[in-house]
C-alpha positions as CSV (number, residue, x, y, z in Angstrom):
1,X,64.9,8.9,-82.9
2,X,61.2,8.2,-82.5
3,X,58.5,7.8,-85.7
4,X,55.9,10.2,-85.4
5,X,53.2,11.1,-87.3
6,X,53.3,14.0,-90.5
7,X,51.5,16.6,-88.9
8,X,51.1,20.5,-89.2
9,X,53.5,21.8,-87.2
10,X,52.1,25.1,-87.2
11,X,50.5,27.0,-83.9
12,X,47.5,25.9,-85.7
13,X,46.4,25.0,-89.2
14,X,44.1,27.6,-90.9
15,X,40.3,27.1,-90.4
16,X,40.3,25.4,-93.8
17,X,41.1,22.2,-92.2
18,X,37.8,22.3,-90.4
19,X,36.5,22.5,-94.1
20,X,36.5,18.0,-94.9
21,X,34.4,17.9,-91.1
22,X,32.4,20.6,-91.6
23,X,31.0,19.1,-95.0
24,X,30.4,15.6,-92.5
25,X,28.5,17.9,-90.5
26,X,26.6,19.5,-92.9
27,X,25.0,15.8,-94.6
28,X,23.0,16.0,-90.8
29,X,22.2,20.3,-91.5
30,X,18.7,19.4,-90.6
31,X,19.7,18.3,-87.2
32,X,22.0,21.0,-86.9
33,X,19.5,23.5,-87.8
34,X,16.9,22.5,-85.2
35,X,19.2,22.2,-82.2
36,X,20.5,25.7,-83.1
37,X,16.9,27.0,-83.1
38,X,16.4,25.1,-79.5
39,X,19.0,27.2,-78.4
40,X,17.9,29.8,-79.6
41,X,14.7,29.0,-77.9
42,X,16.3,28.5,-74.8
43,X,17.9,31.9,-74.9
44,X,14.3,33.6,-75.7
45,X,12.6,32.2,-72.7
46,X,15.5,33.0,-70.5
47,X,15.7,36.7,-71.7
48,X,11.7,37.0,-71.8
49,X,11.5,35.5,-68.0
50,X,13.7,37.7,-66.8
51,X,12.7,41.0,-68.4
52,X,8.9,40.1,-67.7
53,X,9.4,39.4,-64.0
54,X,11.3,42.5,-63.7
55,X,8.3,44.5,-65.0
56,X,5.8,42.6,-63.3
57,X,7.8,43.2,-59.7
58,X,8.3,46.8,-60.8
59,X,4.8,47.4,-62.0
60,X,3.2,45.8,-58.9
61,X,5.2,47.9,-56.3
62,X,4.5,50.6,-58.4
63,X,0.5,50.0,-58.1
64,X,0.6,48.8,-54.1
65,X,2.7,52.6,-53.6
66,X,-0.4,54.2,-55.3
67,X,-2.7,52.2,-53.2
68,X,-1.2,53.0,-50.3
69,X,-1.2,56.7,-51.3
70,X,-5.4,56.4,-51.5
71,X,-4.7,56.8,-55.4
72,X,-6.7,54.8,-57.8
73,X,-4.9,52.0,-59.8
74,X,-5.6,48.5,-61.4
75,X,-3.4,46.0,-62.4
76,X,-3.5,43.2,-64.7
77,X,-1.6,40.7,-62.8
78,X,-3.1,37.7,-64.3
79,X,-1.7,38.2,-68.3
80,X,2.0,39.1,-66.9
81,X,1.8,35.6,-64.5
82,X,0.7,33.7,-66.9
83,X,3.4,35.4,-69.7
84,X,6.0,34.1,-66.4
85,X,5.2,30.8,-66.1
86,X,5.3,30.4,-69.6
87,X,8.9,31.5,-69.9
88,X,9.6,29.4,-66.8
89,X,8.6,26.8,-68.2
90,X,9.1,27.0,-71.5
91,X,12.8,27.7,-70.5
92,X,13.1,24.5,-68.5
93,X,11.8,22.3,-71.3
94,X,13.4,24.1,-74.0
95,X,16.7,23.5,-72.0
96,X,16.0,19.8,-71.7
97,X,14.8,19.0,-75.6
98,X,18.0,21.6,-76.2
99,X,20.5,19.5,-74.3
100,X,18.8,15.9,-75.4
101,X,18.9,16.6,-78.7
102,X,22.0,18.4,-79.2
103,X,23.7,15.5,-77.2
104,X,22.0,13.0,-79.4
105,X,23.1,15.0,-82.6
106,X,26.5,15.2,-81.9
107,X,27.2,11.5,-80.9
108,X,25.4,10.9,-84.5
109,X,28.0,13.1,-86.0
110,X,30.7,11.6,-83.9
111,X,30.1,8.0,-85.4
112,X,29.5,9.6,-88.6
113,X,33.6,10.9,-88.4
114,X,34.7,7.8,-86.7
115,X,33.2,5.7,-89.6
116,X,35.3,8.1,-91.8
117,X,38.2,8.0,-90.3
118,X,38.3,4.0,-89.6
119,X,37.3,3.3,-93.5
120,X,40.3,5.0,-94.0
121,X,42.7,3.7,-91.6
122,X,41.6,0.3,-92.9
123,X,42.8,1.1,-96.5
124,X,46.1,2.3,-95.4
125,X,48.8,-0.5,-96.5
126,X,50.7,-2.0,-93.8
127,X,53.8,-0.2,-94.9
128,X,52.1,2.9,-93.7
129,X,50.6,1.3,-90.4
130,X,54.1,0.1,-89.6
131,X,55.3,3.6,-89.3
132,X,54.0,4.6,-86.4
133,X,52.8,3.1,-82.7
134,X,49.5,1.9,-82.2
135,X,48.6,4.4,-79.5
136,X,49.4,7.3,-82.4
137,X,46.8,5.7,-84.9
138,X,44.2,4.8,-81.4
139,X,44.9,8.1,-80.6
140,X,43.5,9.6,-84.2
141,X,40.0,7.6,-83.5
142,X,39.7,8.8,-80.0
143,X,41.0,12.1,-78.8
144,X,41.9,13.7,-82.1
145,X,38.1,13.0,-82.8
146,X,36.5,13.5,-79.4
147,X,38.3,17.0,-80.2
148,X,36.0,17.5,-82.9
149,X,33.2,17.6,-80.2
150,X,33.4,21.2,-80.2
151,X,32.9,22.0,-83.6
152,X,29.1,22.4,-83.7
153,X,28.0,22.1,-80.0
154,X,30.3,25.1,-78.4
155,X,31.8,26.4,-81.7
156,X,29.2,27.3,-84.1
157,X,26.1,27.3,-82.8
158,X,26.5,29.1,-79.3
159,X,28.1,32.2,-81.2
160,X,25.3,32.3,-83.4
161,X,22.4,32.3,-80.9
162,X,24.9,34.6,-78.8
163,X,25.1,37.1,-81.4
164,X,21.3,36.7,-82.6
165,X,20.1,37.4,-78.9
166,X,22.3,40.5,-78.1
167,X,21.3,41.6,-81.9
168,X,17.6,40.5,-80.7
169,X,17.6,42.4,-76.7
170,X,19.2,46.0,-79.0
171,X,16.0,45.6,-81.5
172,X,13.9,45.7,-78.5
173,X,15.5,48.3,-76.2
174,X,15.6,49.9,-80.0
175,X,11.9,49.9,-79.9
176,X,11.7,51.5,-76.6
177,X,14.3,54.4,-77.2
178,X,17.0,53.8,-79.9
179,X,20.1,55.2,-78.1
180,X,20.0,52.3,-75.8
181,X,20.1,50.2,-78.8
182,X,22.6,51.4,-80.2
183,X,24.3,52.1,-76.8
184,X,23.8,47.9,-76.3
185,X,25.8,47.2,-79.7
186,X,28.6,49.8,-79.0
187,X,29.1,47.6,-76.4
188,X,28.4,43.9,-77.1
189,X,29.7,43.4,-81.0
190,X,33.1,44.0,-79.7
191,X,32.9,42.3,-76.1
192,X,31.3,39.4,-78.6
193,X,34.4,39.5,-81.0
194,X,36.9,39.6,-78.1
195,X,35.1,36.6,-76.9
196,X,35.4,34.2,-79.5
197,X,38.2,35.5,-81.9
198,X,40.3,37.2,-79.7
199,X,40.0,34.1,-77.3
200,X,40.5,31.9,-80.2
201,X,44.2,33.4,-80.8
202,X,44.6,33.6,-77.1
203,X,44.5,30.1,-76.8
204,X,45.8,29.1,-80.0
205,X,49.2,28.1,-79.3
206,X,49.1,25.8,-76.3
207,X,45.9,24.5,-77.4
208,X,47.8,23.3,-80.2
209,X,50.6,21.9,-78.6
210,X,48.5,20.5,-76.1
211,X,47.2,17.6,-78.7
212,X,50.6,16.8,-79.9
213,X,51.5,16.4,-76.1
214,X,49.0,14.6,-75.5
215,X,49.6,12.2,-78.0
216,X,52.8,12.0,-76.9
217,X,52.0,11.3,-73.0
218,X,49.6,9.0,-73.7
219,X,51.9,7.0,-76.1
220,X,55.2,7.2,-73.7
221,X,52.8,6.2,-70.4
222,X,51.8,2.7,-72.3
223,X,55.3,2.1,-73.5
224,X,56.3,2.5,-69.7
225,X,54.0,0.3,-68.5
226,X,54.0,-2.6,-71.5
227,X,58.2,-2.4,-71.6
228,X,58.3,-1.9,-67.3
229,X,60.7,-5.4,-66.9
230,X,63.0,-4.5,-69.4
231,X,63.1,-0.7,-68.4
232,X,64.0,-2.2,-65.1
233,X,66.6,-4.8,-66.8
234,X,68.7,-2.1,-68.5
235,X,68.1,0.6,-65.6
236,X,66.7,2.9,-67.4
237,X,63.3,3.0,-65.5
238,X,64.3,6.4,-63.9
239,X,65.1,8.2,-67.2
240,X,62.4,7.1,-69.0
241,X,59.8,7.9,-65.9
242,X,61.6,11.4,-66.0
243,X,60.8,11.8,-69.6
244,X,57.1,10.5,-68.8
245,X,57.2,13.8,-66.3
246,X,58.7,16.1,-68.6
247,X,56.2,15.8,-71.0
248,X,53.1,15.8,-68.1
249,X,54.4,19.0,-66.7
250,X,54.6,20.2,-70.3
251,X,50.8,19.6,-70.5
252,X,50.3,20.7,-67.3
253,X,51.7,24.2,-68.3
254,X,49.5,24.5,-71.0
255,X,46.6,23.2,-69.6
256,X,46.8,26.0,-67.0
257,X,47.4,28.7,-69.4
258,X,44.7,27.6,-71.5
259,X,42.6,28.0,-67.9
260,X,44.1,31.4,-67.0
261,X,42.6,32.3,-70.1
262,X,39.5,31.5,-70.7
263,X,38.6,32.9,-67.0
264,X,40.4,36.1,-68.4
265,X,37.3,35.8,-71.1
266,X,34.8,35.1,-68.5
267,X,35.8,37.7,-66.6
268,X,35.6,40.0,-69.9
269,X,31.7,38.5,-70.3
270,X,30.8,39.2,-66.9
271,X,32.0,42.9,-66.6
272,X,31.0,43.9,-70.4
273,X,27.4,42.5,-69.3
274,X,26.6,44.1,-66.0
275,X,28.4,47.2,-67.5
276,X,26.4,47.4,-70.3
277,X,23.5,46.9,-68.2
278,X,24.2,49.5,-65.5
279,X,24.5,52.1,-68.7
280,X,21.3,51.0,-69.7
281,X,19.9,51.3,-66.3
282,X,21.4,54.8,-66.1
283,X,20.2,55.8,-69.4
284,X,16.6,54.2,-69.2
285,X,16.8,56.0,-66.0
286,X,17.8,59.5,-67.5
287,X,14.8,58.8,-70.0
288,X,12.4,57.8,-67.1
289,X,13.1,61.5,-65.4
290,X,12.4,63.1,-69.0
291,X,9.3,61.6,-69.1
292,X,10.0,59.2,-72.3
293,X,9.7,56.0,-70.5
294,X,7.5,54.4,-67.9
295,X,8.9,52.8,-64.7
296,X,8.3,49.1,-65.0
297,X,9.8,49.8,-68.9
298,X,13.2,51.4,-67.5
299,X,13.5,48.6,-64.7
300,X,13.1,45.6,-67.4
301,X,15.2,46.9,-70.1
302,X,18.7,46.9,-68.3
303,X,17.2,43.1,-67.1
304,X,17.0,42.2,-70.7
305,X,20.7,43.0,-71.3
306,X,21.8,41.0,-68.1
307,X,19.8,37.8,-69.2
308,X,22.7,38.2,-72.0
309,X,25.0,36.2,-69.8
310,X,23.3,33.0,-70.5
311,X,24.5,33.2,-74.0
312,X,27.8,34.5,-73.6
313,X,29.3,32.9,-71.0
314,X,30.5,29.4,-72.0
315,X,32.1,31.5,-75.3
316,X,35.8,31.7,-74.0
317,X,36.2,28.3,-72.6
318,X,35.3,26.7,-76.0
319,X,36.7,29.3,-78.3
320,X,40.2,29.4,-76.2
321,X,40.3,25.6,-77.2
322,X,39.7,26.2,-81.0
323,X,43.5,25.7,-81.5
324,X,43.1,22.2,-80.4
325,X,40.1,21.8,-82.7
326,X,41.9,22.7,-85.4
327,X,45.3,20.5,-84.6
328,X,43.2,17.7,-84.4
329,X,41.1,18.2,-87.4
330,X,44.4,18.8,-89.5
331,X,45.9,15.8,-88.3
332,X,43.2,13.6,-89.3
333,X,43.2,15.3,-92.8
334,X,47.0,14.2,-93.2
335,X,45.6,10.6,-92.1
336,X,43.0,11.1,-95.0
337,X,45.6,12.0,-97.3
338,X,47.4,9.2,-96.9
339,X,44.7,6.9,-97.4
340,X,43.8,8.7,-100.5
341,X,47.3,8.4,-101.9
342,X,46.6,4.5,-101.9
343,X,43.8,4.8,-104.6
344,X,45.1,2.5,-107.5
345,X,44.4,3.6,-111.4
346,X,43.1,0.5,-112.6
347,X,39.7,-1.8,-111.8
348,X,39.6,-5.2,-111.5
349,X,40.4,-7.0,-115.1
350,X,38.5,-10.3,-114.7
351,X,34.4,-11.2,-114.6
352,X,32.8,-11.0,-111.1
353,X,34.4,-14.2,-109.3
354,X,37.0,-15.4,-112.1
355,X,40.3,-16.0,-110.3
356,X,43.1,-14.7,-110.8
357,X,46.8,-15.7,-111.6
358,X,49.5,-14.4,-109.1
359,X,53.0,-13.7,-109.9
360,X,56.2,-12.7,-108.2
361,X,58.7,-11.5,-110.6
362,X,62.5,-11.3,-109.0
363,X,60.8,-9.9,-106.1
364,X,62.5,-8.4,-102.6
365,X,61.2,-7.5,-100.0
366,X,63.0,-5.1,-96.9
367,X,60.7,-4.0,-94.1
368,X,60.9,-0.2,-92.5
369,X,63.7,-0.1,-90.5
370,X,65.4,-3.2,-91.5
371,X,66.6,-2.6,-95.0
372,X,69.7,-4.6,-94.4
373,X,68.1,-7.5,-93.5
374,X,65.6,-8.5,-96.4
375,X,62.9,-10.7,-95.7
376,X,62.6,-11.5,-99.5
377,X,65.4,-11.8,-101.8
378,X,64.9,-12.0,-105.7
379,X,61.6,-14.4,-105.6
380,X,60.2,-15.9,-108.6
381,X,56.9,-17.5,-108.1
382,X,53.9,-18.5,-110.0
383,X,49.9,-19.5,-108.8
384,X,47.7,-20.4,-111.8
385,X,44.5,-19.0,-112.2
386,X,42.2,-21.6,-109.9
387,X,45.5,-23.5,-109.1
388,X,46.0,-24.3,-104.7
389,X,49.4,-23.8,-104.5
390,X,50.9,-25.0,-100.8
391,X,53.9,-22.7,-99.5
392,X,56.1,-24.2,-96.9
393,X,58.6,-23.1,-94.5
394,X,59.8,-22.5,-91.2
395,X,59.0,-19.5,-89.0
396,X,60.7,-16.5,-90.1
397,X,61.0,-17.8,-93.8
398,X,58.8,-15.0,-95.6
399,X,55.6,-16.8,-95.7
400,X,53.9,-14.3,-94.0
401,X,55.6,-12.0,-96.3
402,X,54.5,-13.3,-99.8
403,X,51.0,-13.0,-98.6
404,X,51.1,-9.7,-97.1
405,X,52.3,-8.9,-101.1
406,X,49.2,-10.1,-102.6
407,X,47.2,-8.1,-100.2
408,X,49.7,-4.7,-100.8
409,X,49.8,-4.0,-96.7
410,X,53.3,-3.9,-98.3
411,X,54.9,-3.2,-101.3
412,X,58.0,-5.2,-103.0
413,X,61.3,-3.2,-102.5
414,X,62.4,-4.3,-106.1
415,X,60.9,-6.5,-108.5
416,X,56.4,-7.4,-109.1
417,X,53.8,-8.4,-107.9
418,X,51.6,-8.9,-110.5
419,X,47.8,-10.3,-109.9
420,X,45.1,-10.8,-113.0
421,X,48.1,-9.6,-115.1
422,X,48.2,-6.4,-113.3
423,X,50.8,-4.9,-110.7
424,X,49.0,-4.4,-107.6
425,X,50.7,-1.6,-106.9
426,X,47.8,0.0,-109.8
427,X,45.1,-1.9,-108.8
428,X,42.5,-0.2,-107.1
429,X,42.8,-1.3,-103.1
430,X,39.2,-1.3,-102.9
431,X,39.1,-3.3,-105.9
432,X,41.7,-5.5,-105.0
433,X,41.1,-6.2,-100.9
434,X,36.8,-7.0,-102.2
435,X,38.3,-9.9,-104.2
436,X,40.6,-11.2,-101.8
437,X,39.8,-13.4,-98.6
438,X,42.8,-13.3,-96.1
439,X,43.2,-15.6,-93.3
440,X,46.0,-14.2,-91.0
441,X,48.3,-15.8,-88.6
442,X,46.8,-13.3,-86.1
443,X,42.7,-13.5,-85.0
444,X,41.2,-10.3,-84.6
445,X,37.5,-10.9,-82.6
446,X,35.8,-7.6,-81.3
447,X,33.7,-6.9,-78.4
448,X,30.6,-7.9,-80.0
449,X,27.6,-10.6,-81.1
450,X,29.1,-13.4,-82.6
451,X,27.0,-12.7,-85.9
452,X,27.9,-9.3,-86.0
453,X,32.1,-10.5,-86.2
454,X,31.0,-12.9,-88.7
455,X,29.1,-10.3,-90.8
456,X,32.3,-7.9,-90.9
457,X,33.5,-11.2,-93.2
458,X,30.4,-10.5,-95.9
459,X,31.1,-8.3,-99.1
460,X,30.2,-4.5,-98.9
461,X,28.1,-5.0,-102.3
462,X,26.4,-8.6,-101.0
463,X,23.0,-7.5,-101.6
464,X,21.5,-9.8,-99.3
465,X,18.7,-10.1,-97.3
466,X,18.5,-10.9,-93.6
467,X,17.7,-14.1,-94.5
468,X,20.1,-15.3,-96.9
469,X,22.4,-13.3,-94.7
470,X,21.3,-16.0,-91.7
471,X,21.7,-18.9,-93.5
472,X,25.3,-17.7,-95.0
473,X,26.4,-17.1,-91.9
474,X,24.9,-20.9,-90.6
475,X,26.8,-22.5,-93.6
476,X,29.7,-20.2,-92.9
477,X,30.1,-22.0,-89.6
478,X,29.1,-25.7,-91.0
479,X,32.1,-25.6,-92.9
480,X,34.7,-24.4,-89.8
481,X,32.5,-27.1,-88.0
482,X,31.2,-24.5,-85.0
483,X,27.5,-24.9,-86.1
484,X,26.3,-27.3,-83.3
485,X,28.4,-24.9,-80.9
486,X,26.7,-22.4,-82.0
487,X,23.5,-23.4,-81.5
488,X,24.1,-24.4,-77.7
489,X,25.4,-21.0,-76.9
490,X,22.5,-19.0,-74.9
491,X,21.6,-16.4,-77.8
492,X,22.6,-18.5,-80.8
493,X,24.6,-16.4,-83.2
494,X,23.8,-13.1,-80.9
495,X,25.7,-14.0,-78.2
496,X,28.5,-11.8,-77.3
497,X,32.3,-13.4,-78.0
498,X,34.0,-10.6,-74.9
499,X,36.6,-8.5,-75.5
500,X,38.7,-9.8,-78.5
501,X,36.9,-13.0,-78.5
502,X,38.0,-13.6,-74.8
503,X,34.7,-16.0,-74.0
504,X,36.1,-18.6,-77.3
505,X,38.9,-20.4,-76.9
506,X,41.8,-20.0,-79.5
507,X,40.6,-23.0,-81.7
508,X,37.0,-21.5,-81.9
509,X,38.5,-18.0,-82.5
510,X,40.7,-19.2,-84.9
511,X,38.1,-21.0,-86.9
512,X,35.4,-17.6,-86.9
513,X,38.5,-15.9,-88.4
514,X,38.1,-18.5,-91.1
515,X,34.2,-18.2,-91.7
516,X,34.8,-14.9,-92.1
517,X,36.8,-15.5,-95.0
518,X,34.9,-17.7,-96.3
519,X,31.9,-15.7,-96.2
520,X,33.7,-12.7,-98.6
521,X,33.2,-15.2,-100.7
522,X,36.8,-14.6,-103.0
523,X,38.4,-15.6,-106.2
524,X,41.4,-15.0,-104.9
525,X,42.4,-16.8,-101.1
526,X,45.3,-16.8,-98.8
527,X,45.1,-19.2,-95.8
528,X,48.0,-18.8,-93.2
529,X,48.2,-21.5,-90.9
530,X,43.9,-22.0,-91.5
531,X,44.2,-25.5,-89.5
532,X,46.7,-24.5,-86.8
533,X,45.8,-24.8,-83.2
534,X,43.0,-27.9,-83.8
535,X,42.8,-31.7,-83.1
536,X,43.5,-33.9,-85.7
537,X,39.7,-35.0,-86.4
538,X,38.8,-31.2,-86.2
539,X,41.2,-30.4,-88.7
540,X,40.1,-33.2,-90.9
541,X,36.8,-32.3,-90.6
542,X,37.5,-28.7,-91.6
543,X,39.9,-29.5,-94.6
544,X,37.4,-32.0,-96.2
545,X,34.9,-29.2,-96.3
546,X,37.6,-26.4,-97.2
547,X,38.1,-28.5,-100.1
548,X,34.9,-28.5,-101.9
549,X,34.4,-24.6,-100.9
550,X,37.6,-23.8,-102.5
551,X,37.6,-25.5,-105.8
552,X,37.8,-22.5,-108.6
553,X,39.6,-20.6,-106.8
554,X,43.2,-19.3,-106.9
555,X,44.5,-20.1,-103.1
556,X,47.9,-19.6,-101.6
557,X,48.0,-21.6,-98.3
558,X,51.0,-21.2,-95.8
559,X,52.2,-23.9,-93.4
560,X,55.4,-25.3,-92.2
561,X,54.5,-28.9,-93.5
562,X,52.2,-29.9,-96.1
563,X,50.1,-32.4,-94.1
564,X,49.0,-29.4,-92.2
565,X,47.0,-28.2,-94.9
566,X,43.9,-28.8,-96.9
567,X,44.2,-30.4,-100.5
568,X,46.6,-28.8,-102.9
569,X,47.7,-29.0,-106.1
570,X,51.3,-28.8,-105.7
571,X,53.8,-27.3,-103.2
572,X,56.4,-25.2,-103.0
573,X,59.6,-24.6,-100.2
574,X,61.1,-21.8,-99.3
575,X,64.0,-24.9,-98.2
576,X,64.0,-25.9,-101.5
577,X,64.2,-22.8,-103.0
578,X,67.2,-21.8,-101.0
């Protein structure tokens, strides 16, 4: 049976978990404010160009009729023109600064939830991580956020100015005679309510389902392609590709039912509009017979109420998709709860930069899914405060393990892990991770300048100064022994690393990984493997330097043989041990 992630099961959470991304939204409410007026401004132009032009058209066939008829009549045709360019253009550049600066908004608000969401995936414990697939978690900071999309730029502002301008076209035909006003709102409040809520529980159910299957296609598609060989080996290829199909067609199905819908809706905008605009033609028309309103007036008014499509007609596509919306906003939440559910009771005990003493006391150790095989078993183990204790092993021995103790990704299966005297299982992670420098077996570069993946290494508190910042990162480097690289490269320290660090080789990777460690600037270090993959004179270089950089601190370095390592004070094997 495959993991998968705690989520609302529900045809679709209650609109209280918009609630945590509606508050994200609302720290930007002057940006939201504005592009909801440029809509609205949009909307005003398009109505007003409309309406005029019909009177204008109206008004001069009107006049050249009573010309022709040797009547005398004037017309100013000069204040109308100039009132239709206006909207014309008015219109055209509302549209433009509407779309720029809506775009531009939401791609703000989209890095603003991604930050969120990432900050929080980073301070989930790898017991948590381990739990489910890497495409799940990918899937939370792409699709479950690119959902989010809809919130402001089809869900809550385009209602708005929809209902403002069918409230705005009833004051005005109002003006003009008020049963047409009221005629218009008959009408239009409930086409607008159909439209958005009843479109909302249309599509609720397979837009719901259609992120979960999503997920789950998206997930199954990688394993196919990443386990094809062995699919092959153990002919099962066929099975699992018919699963991979099952699921598509499922998404497929609701996919089109989602469609079927929402051009039900459009459908619904387009007949309630030109309906409600041939009554108001019919009326205006009743009232231009009775003498109580002029031509050009009862041509433009049933205009006005057509120039209501604009507004109104996107409204089912986005609201039959608020299902979705939802899903994915509730499934980030649970993400957020769990990261919440790490915070630790206590602060760190010790002065800024006093290191700590670690100690493991009769502790175990089982991983998810392999509780009878314990990676750990009853470990007693003891690193002074500023001591460098050296742990030794073969692969597979539980070096790995120990440190990933110290750092809580997991969390002993019996026994303590006690740091400054503390558990860390009620430390504060924050507190905990911004006093610890961890150097992994694996490197993690990202697509970016090498300064900016050195910089991810500095504390979030540094205080520093672009300067002081440049020179850390220079002595950062001096110590790993990349400097004089460094400054060959084309851009110096901006020059782009590739995807993963593809444009280093694994030494130079390796040995960034490392600045970066030493740039948080710890009391408390774990070095796995820091000199693995390097020459003999690199590595001496490196571990001469190490050693002055790390004297008052507490370090726990991991290595299958001592002479691999930097300095330490004494050694301990897991052989030994045994």
């Amino acid at each position: 049976m495959e993991p998968r992630m705690t989520t609302s099961r529900s045809p679709g959470p209650g609109l209280k978990a918009l609630g945590p991304w509606l508050r994200v939204m609302a720290q930007r409410r002057a940006r939201l404010a504005i592009g909801a007026l440029l809509m609205l401004l949009t909307m005003v132009f398009a109505i007003g160009l409309l309406t005029l032009s019909g009177w204008f058209i109206t008004a001069t066939a009107l006049t050249g009729m009573a010309l022709a008829a040797g009547a005398a009549a004037t017309l100013d045709v000069f204040t109308p023109g100039s009132g239709i360019r206006l909207f014309a253009v008015g219109r055209t550049a509302a549209r433009y600064a509407e779309r720029l600066y809506n775009h531009d908004t939401v791609l703000r608000l989209l890095a603003d939830i991604r930050g969120r969401t990432f900050a929080g995936l980073a301070r989930l414990p790898g017991r948590e991580l381990a739990r489910y697939r890497a495409g799940e978690w990918l899937n939370r900071l792409t699709a479950d956020i690119d959902a989010l999309d809809n919130l402001y730029l089809r869900l809550l502002a385009p209602p708005l100015v929809g209902l403002l301008a069918i409230l705005g076209v009833a004051g005005v035909l109002a003006l003009a005679l008020p049963r047409l006003g009221i005629v218009l709102l008959a009408v239009l409040l409930p086409l607008w309510g159909v439209i958005t809520l009843g479109m909302a529980l249309a599509g609720r159910r397979p837009s719901a389902r259609r992120i979960e299957t999503l997920e789950r296609l998206r997930v199954r598609a990688l394993e196919h392609l990443q386990g094809l060989a062995e699919l092959r080996a153990f002919a099962a290829l066929g099975a699992h590709r018919g699963t991979l199909e099952t699921t598509q067609h499922r998404l497929l199905d609701d996919q089109r039912r989602l469609e079927r819908r929402a051009a039900l809706g459009s459908a619904l905008v387009t007949l309630g509009v030109q309906g409600a605009g041939v009554g108001i033609l019919c009326l205006a028309l009743l009232a231009f017979t009775a003498g109580e309103l002029s031509a050009p007036v009862a041509s433009m008014l049933p205009l006005a109420v057509l120039a209501l499509n604009e507004g109104l007609a996107m409204l089912p596509a986005a609201f039959v998709q608020l299902g979705a919306t939802r899903q994915a906003a509730a499934r980030l939440n649970d993400q957020a709860a769990l990261s919440s559910a790490e915070e630790g009771i206590h602060a760190w005990p010790l002065a800024p930069g006093e290191a700590p003493e670690v100690v493991f006391d009769n502790v175990s150790l089982r991983y998810p899914g392999m509780e009878s095989t314990p990676a750990l078993a009853h470990l007693d183990l003891r690193l002074a405060a500023g001591e460098r204790l050296a742990v030794l092993g073969p692969s597979g021995s539980g070096k790995s393990s120990l440190a990933q103790l110290v750092a809580r990704a997991f969390d002993p299966s019996d026994g303590h892990v006690r740091v400054a005297g503390r558990d860390v299982r009620d430390l504060a992670p924050v507190a905990l991770r911004a006093r610890l420098g961890y150097l992994t077996q694996h490197t993690e570069l990202f697509h970016a300048s090498l300064a900016d993946n050195l910089r991810l290494g500095l504390p979030v508190d540094h205080g520093l100064g672009e300067e002081a910042i440049e020179r850390a990162l220079w002595q950062a480097l001096w110590i790993v022994d990349l400097d004089g690289w460094a400054r060959e490269l084309p851009q110096g320290l901006e020059t782009w690393v590739g995807e993963a660090g593809r444009q280093l080789s694994g030494g130079q990777a390796r040995r960034v990984a490392l600045a970066r460690v030493i740039l948080r600037d710890a009391p408390l270090v774990l070095l796995d493997e820091p000199l693995a993959g390097l020459d003999e004179a690199t590595a001496g270089i490196i571990a001469e330097r190490l050693d002055t950089w790390l004297d008052g601190r507490s370090v726990l370095m991991f290595a299958h043989r001592r002479d691999a390592l930097p300095r330490c004070d004494r050694a301990w094997s897991f052989t030994a041990a045994a």
